[in-house]
N, CA, C and O atoms as a Tripos MOL2 file, in Angstrom:
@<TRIPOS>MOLECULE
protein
  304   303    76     0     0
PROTEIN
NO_CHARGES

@<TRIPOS>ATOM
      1 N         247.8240  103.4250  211.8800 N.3       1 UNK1
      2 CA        247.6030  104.8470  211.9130 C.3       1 UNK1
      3 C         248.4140  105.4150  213.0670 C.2       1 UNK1
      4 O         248.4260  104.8610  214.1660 O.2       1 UNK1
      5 N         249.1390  106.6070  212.7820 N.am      2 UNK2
      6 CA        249.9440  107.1480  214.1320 C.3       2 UNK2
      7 C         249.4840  108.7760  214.3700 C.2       2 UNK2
      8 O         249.4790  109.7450  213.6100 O.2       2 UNK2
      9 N         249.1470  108.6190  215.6310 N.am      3 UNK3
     10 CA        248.5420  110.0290  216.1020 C.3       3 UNK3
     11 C         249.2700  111.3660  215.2230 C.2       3 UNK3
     12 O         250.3850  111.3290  214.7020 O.2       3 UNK3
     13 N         248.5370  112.2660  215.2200 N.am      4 UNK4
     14 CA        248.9930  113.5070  213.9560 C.3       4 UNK4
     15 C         249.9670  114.8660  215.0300 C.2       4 UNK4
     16 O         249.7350  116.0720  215.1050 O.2       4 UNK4
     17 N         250.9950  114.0820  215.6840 N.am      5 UNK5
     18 CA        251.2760  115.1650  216.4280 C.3       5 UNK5
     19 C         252.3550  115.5230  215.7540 C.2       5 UNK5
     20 O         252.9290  116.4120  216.3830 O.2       5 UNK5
     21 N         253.0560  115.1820  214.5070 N.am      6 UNK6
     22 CA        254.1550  115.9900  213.6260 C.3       6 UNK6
     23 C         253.9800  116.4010  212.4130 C.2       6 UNK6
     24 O         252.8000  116.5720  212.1070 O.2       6 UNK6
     25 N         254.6860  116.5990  211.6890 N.am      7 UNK7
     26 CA        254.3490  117.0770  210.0410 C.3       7 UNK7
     27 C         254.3170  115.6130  209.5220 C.2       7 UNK7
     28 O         254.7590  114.6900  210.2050 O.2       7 UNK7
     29 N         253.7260  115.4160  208.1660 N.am      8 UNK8
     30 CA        253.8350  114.3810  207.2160 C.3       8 UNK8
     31 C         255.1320  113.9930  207.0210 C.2       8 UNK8
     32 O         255.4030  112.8020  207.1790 O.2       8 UNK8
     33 N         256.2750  115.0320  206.6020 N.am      9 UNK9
     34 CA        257.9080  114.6370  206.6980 C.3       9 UNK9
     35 C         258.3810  113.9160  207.6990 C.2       9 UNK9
     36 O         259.1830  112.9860  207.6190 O.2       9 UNK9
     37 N         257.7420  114.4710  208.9000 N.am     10 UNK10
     38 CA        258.5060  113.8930  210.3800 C.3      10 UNK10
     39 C         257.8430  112.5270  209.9690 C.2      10 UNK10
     40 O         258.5900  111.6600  209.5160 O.2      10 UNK10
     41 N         256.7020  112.3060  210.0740 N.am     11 UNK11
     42 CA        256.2450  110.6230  210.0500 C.3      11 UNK11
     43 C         256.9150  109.7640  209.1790 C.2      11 UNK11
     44 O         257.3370  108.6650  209.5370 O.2      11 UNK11
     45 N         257.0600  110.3120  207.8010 N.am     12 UNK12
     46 CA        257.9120  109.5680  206.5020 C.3      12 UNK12
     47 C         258.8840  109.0550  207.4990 C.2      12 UNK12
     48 O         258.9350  107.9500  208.0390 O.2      12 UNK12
     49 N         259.8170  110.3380  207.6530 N.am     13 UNK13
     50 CA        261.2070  110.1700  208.0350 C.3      13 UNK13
     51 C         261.5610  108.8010  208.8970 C.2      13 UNK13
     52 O         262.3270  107.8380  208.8580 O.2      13 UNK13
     53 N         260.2180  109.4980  209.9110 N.am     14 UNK14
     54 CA        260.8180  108.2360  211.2300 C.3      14 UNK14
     55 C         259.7130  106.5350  210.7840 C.2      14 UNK14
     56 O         260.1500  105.3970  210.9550 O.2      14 UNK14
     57 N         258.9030  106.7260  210.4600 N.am     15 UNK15
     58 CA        258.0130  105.1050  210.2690 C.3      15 UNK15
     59 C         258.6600  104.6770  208.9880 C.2      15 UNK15
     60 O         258.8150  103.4580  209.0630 O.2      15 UNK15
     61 N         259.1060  105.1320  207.8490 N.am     16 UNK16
     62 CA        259.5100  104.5630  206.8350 C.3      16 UNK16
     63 C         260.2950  103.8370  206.9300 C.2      16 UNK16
     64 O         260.0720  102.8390  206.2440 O.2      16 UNK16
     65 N         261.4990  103.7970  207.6630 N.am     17 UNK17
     66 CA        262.7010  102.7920  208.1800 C.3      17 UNK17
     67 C         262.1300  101.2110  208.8190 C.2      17 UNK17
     68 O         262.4320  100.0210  208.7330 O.2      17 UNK17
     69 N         261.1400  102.0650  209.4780 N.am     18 UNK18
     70 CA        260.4720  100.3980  210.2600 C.3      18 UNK18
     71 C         259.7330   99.5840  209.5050 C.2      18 UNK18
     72 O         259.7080   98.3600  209.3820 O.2      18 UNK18
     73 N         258.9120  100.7860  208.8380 N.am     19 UNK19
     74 CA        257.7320   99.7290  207.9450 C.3      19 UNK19
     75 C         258.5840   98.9780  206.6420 C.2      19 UNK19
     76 O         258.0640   98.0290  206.0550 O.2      19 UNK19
     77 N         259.6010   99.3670  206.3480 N.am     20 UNK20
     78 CA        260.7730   98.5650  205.7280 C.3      20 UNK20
     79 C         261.1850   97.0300  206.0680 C.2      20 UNK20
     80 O         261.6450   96.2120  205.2720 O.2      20 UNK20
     81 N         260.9090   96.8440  207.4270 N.am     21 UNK21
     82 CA        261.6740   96.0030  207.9270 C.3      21 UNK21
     83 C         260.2350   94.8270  208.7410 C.2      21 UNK21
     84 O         260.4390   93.7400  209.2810 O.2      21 UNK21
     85 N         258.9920   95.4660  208.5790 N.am     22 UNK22
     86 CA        257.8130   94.6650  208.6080 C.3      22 UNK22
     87 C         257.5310   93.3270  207.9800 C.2      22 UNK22
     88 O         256.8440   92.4580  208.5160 O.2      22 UNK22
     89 N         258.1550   93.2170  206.7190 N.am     23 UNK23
     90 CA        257.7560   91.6850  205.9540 C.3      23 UNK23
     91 C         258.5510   90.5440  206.6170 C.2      23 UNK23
     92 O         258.2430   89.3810  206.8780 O.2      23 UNK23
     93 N         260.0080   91.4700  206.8570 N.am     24 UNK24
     94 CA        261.0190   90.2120  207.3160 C.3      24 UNK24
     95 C         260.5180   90.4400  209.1060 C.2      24 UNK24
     96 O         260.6580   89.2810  209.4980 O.2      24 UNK24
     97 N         260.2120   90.9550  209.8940 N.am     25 UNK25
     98 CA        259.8470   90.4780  211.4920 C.3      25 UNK25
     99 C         258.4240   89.7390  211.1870 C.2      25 UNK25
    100 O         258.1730   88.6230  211.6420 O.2      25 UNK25
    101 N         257.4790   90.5130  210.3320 N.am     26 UNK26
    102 CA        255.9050   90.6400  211.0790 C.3      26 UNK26
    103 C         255.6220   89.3240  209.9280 C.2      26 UNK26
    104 O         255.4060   88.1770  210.3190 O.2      26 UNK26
    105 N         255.6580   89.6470  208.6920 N.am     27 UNK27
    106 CA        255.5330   88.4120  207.7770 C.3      27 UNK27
    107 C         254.4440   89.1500  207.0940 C.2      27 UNK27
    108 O         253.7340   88.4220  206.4010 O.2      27 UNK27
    109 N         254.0580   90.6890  207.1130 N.am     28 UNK28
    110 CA        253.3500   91.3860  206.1750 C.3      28 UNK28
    111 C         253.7590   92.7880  206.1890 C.2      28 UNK28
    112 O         254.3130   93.3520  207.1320 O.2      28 UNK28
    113 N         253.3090   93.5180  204.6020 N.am     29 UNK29
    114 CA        253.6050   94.7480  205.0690 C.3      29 UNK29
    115 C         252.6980   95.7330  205.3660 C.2      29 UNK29
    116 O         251.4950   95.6400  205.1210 O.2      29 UNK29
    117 N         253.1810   96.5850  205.8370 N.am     30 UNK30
    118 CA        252.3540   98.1580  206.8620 C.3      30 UNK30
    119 C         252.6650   99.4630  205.9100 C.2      30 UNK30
    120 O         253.7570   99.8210  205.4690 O.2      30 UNK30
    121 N         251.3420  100.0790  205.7230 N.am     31 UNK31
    122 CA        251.3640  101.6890  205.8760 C.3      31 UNK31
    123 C         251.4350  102.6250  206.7650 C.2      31 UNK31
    124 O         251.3980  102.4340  207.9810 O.2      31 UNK31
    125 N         251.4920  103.1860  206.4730 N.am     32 UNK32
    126 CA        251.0890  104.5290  207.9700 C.3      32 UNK32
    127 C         250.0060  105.4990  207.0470 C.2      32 UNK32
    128 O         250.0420  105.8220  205.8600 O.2      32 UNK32
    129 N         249.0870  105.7920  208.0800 N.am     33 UNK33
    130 CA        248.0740  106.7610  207.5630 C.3      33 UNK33
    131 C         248.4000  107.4980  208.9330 C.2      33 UNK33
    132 O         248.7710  106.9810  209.9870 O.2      33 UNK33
    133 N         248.1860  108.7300  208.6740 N.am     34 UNK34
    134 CA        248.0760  109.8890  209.3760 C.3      34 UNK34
    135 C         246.6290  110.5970  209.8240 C.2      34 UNK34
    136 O         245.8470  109.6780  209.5800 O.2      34 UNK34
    137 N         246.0750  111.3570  210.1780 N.am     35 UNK35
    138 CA        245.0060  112.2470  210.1520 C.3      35 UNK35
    139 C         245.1340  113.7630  210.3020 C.2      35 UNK35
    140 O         246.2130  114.1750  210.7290 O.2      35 UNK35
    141 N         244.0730  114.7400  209.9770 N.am     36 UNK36
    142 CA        245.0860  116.0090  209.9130 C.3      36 UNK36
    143 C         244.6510  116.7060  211.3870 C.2      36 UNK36
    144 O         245.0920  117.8330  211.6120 O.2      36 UNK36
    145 N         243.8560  116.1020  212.3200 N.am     37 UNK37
    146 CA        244.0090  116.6620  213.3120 C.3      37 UNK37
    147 C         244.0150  115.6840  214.9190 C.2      37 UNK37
    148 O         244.4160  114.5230  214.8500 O.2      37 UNK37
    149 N         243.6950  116.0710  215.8710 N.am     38 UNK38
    150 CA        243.1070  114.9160  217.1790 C.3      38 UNK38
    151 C         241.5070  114.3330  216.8300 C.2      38 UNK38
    152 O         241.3850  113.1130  216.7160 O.2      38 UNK38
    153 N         240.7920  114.8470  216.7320 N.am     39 UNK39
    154 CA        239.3720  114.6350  216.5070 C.3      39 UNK39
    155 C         239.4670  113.8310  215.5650 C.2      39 UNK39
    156 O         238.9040  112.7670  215.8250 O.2      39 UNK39
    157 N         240.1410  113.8890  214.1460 N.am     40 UNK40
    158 CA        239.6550  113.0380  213.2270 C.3      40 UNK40
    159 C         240.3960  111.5720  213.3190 C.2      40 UNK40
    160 O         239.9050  110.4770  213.0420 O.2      40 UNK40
    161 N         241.6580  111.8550  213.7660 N.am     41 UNK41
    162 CA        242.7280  110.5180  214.1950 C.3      41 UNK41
    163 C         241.2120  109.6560  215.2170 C.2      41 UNK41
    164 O         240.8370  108.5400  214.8590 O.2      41 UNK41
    165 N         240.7590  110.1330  216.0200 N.am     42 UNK42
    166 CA        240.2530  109.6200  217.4330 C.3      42 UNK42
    167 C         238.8210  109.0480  217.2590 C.2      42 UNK42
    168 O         238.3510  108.2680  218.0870 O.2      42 UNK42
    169 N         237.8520  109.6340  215.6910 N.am     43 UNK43
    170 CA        237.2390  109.2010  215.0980 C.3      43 UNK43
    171 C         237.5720  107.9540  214.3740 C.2      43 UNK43
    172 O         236.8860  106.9600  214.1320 O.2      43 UNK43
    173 N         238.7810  108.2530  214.0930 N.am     44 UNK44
    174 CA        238.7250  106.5570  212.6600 C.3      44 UNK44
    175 C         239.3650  105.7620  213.7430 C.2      44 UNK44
    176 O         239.8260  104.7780  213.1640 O.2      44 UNK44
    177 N         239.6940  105.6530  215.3050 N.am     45 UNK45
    178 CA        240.1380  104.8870  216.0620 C.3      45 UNK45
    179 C         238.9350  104.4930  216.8850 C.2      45 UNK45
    180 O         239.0660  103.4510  217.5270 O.2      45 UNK45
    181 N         237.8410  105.1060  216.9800 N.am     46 UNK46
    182 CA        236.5770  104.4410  217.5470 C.3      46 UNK46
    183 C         235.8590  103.9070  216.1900 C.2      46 UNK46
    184 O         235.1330  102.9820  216.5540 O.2      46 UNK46
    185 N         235.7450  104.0790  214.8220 N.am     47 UNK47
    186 CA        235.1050  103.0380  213.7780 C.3      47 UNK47
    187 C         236.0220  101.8540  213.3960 C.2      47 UNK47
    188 O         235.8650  100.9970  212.5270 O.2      47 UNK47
    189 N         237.3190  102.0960  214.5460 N.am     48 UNK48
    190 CA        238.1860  100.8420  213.9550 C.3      48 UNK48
    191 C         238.5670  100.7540  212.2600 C.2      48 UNK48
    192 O         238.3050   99.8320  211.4880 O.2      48 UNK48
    193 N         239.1320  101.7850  212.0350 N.am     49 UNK49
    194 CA        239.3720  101.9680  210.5040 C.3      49 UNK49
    195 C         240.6320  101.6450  210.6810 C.2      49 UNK49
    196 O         241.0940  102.5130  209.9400 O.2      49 UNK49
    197 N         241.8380  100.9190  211.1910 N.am     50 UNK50
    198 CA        242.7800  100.4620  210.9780 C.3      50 UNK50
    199 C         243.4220   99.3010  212.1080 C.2      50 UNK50
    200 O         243.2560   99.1960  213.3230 O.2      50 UNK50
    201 N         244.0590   98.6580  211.3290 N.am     51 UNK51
    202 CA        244.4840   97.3100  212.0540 C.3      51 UNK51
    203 C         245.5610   97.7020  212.9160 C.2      51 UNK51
    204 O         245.6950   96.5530  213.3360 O.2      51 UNK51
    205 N         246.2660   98.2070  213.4160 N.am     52 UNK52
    206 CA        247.2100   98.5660  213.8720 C.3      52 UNK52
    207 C         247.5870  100.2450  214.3510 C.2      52 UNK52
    208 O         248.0290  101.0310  213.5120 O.2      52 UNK52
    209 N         247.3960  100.5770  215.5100 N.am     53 UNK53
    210 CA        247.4440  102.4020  215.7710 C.3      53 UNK53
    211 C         248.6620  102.7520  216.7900 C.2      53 UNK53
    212 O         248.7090  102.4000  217.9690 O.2      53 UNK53
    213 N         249.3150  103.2620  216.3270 N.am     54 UNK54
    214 CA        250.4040  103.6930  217.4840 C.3      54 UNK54
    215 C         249.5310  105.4750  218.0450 C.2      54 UNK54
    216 O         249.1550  106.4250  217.3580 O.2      54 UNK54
    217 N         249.5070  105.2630  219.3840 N.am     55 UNK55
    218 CA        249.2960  106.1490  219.9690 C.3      55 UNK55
    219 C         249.9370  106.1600  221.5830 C.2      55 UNK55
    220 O         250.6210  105.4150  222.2840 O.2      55 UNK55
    221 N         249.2580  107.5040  221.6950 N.am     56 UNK56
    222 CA        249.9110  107.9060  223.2630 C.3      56 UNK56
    223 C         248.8950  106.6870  224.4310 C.2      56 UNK56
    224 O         247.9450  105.9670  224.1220 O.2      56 UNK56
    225 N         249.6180  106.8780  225.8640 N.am     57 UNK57
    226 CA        249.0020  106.1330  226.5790 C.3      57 UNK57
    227 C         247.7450  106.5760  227.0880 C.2      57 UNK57
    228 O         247.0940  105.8770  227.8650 O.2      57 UNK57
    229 N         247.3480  107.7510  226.6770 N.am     58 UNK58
    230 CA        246.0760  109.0190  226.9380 C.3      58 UNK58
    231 C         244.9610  108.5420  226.1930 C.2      58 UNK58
    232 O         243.8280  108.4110  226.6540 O.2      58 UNK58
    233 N         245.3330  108.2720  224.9710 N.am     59 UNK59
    234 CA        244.5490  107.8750  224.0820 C.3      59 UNK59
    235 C         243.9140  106.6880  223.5680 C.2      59 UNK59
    236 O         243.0220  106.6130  222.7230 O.2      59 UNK59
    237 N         244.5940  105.6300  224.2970 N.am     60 UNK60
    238 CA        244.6910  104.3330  224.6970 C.3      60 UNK60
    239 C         243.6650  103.8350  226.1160 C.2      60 UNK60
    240 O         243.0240  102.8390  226.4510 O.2      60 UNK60
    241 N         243.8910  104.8270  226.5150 N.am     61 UNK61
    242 CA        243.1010  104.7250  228.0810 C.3      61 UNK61
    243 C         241.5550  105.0530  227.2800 C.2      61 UNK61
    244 O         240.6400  104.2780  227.0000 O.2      61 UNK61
    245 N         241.6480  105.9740  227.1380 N.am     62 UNK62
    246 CA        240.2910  106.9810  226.5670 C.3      62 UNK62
    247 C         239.4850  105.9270  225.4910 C.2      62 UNK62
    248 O         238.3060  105.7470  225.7970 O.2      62 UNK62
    249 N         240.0180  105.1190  224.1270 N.am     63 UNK63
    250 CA        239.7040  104.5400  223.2980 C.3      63 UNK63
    251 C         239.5070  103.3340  223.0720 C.2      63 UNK63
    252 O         238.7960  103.0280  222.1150 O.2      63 UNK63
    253 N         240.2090  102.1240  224.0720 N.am     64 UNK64
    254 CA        240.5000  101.3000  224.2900 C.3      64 UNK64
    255 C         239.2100  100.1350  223.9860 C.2      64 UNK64
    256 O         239.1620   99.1310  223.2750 O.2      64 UNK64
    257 N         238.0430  100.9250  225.0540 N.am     65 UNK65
    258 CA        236.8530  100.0680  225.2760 C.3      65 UNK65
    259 C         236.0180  100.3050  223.9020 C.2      65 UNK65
    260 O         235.3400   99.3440  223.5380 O.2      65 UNK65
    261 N         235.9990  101.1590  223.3160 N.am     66 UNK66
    262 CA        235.0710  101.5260  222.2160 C.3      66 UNK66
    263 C         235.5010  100.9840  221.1530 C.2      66 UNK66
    264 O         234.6610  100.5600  220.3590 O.2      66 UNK66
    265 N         236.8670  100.8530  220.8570 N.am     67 UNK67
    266 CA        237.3890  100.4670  219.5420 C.3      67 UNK67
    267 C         238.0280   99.0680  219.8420 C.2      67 UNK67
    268 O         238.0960   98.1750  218.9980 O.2      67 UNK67
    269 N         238.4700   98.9700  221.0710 N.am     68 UNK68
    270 CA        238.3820   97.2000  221.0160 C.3      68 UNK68
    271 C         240.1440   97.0340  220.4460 C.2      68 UNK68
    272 O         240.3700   96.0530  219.7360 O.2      68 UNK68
    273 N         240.8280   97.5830  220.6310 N.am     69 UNK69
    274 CA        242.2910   97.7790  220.4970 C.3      69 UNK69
    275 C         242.8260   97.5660  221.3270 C.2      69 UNK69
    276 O         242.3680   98.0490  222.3630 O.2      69 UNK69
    277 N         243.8710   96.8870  221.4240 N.am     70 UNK70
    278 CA        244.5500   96.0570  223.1070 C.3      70 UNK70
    279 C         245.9600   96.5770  222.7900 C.2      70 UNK70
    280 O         246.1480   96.9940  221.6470 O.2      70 UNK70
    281 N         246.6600   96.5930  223.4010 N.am     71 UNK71
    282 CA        248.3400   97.0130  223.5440 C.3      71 UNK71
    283 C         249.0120   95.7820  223.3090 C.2      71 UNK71
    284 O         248.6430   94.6520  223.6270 O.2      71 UNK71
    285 N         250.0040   96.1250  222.7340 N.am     72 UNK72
    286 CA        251.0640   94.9560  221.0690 C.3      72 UNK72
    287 C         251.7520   95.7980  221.7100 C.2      72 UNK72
    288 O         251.4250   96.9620  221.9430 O.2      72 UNK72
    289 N         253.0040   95.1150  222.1120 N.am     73 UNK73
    290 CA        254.6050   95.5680  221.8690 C.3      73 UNK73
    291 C         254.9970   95.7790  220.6940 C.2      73 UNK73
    292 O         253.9540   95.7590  220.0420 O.2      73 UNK73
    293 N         255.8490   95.9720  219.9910 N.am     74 UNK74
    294 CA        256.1730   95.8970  218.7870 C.3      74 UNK74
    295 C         258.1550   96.3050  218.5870 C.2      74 UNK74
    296 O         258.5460   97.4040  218.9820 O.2      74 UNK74
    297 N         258.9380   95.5280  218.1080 N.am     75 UNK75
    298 CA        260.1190   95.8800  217.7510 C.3      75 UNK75
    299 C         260.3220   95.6540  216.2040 C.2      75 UNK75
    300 O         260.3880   94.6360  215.5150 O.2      75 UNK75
    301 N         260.3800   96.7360  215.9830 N.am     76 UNK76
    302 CA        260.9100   96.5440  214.7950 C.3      76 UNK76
    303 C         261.6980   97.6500  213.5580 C.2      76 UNK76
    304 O         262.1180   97.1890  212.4970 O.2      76 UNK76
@<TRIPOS>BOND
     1     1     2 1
     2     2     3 1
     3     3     4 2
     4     3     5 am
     5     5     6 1
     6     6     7 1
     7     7     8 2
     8     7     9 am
     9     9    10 1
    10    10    11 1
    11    11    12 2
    12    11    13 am
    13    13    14 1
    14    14    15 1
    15    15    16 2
    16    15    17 am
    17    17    18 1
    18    18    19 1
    19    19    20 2
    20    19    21 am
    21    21    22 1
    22    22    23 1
    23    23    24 2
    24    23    25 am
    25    25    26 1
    26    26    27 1
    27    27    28 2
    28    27    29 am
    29    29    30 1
    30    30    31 1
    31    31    32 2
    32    31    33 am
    33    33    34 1
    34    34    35 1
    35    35    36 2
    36    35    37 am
    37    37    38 1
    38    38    39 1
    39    39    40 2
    40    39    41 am
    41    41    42 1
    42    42    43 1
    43    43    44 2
    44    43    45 am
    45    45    46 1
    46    46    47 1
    47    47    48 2
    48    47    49 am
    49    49    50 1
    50    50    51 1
    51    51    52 2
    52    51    53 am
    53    53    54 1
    54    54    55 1
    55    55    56 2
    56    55    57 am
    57    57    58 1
    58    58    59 1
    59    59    60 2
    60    59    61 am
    61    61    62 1
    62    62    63 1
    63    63    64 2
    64    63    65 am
    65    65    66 1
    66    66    67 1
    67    67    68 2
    68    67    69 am
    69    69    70 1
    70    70    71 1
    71    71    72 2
    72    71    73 am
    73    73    74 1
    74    74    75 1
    75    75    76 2
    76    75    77 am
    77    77    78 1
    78    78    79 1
    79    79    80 2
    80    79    81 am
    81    81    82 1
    82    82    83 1
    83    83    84 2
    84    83    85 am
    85    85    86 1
    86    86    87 1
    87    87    88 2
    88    87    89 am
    89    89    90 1
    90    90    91 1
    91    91    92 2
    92    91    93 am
    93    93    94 1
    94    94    95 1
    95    95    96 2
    96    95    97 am
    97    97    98 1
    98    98    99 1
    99    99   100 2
   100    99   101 am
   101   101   102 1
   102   102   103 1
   103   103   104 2
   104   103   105 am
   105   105   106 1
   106   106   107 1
   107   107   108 2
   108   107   109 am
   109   109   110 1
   110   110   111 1
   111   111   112 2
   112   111   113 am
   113   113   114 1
   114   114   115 1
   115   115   116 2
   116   115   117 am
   117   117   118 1
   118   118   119 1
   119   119   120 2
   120   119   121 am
   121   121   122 1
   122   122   123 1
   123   123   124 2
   124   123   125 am
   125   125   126 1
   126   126   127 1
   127   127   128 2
   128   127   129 am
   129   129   130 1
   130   130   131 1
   131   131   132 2
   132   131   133 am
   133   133   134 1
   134   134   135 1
   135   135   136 2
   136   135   137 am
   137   137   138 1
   138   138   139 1
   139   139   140 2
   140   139   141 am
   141   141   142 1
   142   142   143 1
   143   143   144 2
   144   143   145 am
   145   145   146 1
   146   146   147 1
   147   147   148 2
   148   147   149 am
   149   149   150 1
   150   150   151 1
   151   151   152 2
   152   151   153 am
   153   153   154 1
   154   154   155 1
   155   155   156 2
   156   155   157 am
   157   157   158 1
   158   158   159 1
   159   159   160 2
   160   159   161 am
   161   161   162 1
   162   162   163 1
   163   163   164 2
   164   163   165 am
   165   165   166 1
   166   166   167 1
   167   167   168 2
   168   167   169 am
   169   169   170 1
   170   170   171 1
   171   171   172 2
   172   171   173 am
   173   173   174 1
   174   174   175 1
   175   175   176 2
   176   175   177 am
   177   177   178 1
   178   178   179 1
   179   179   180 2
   180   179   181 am
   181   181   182 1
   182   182   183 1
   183   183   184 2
   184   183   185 am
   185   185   186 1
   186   186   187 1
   187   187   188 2
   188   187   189 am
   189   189   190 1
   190   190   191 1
   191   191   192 2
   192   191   193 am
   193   193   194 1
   194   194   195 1
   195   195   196 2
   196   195   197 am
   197   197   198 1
   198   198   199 1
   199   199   200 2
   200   199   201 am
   201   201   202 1
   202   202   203 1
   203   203   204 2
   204   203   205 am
   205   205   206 1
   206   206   207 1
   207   207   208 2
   208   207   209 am
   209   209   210 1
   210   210   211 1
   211   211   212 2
   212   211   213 am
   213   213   214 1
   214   214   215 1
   215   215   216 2
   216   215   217 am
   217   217   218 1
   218   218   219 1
   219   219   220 2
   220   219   221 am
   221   221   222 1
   222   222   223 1
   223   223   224 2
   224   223   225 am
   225   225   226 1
   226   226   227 1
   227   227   228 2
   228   227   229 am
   229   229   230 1
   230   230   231 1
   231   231   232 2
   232   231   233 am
   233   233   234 1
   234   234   235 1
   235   235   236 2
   236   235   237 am
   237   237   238 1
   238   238   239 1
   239   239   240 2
   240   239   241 am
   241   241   242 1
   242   242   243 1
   243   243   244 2
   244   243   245 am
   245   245   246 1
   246   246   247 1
   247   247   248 2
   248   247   249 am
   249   249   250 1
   250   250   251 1
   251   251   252 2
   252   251   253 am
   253   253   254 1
   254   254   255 1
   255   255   256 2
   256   255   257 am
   257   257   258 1
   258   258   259 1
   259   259   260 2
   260   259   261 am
   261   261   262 1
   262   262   263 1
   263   263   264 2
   264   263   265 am
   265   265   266 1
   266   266   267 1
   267   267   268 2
   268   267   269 am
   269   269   270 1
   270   270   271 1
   271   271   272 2
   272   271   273 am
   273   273   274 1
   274   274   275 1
   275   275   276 2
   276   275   277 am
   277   277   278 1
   278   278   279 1
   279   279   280 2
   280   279   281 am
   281   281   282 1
   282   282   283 1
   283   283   284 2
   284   283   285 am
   285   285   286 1
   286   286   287 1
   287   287   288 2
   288   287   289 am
   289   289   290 1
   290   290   291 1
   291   291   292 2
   292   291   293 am
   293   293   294 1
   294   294   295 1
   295   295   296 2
   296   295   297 am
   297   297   298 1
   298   298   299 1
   299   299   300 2
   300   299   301 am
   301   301   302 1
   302   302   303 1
   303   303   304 2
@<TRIPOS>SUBSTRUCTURE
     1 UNK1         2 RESIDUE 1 A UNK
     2 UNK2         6 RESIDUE 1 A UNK
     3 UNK3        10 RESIDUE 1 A UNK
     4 UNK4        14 RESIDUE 1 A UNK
     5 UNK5        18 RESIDUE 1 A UNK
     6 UNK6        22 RESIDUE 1 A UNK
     7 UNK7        26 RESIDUE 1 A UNK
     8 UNK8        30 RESIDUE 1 A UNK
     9 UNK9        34 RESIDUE 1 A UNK
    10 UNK10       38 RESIDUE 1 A UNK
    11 UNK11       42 RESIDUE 1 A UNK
    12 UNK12       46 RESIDUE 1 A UNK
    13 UNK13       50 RESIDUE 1 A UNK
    14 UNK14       54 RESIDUE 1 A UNK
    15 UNK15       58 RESIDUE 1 A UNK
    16 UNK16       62 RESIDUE 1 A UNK
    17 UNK17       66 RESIDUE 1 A UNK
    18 UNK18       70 RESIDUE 1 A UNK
    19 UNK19       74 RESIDUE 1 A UNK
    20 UNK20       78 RESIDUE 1 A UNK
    21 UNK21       82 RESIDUE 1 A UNK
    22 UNK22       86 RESIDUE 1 A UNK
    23 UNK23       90 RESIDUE 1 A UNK
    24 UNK24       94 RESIDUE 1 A UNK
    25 UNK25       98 RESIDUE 1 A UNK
    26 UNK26      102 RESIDUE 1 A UNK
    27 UNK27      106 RESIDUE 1 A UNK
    28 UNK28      110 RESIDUE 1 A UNK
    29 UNK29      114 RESIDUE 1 A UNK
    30 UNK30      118 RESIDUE 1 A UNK
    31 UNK31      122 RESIDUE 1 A UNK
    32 UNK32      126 RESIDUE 1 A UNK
    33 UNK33      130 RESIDUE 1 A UNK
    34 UNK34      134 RESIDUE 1 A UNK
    35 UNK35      138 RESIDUE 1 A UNK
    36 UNK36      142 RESIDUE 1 A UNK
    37 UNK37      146 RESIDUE 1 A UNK
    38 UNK38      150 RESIDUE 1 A UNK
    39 UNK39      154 RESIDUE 1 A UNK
    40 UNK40      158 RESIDUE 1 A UNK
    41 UNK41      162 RESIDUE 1 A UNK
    42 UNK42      166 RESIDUE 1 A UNK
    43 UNK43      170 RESIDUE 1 A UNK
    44 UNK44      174 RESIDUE 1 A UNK
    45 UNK45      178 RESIDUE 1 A UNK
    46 UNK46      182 RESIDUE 1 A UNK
    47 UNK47      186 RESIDUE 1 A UNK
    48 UNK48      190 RESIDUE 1 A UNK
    49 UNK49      194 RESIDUE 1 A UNK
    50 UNK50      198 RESIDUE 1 A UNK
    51 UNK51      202 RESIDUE 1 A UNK
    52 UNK52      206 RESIDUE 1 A UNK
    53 UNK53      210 RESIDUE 1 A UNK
    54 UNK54      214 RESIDUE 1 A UNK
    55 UNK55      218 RESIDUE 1 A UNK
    56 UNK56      222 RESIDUE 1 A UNK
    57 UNK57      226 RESIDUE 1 A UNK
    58 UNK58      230 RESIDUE 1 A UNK
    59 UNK59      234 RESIDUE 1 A UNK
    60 UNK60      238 RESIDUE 1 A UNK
    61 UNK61      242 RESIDUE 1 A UNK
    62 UNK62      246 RESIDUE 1 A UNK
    63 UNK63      250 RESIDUE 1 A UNK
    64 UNK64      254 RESIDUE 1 A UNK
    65 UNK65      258 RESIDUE 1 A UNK
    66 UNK66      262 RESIDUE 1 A UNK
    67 UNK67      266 RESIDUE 1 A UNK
    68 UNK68      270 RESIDUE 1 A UNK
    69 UNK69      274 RESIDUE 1 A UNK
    70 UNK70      278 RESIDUE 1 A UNK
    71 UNK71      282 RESIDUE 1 A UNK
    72 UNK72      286 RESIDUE 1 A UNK
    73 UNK73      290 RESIDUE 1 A UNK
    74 UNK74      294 RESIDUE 1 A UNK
    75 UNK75      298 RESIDUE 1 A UNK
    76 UNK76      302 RESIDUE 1 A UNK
């Protein structure tokens, strides 16, 4: 899931290239889900509704202990 700070186009545009290239680094593949605001992104990141969240370091600090999400580098 990646924080909702652009349009749906902007996210396509820019995660679609990577999540392309997920089977051959990671050895599975990835969606991206979005949310349509802060509150609801920050909700499904404290019920742990996704395996994987790119977010800011704000939100990371703030969410960390509740949802049990640790910081992954990631290239890809």
């Amino acid at each position: 899931m990646v924080v909702s700070q652009q349009s749906a186009r902007a996210l396509a545009a820019k995660w679609g290239p990577k999540l392309q290239r997920c089977p051959q680094y990671l050895g599975i593949q990835l969606t991206v889900t979005d949310a349509k605001n802060i509150p609801i992104f920050a909700q499904r990141l404290l019920e742990g509704n996704c395996d994987l969240a790119y977010m800011s370091p704000y939100y990371y600090v703030v969410y960390h202990q509740e949802s049990g999400y640790k910081v992954t580098a990631l290239k890809i």
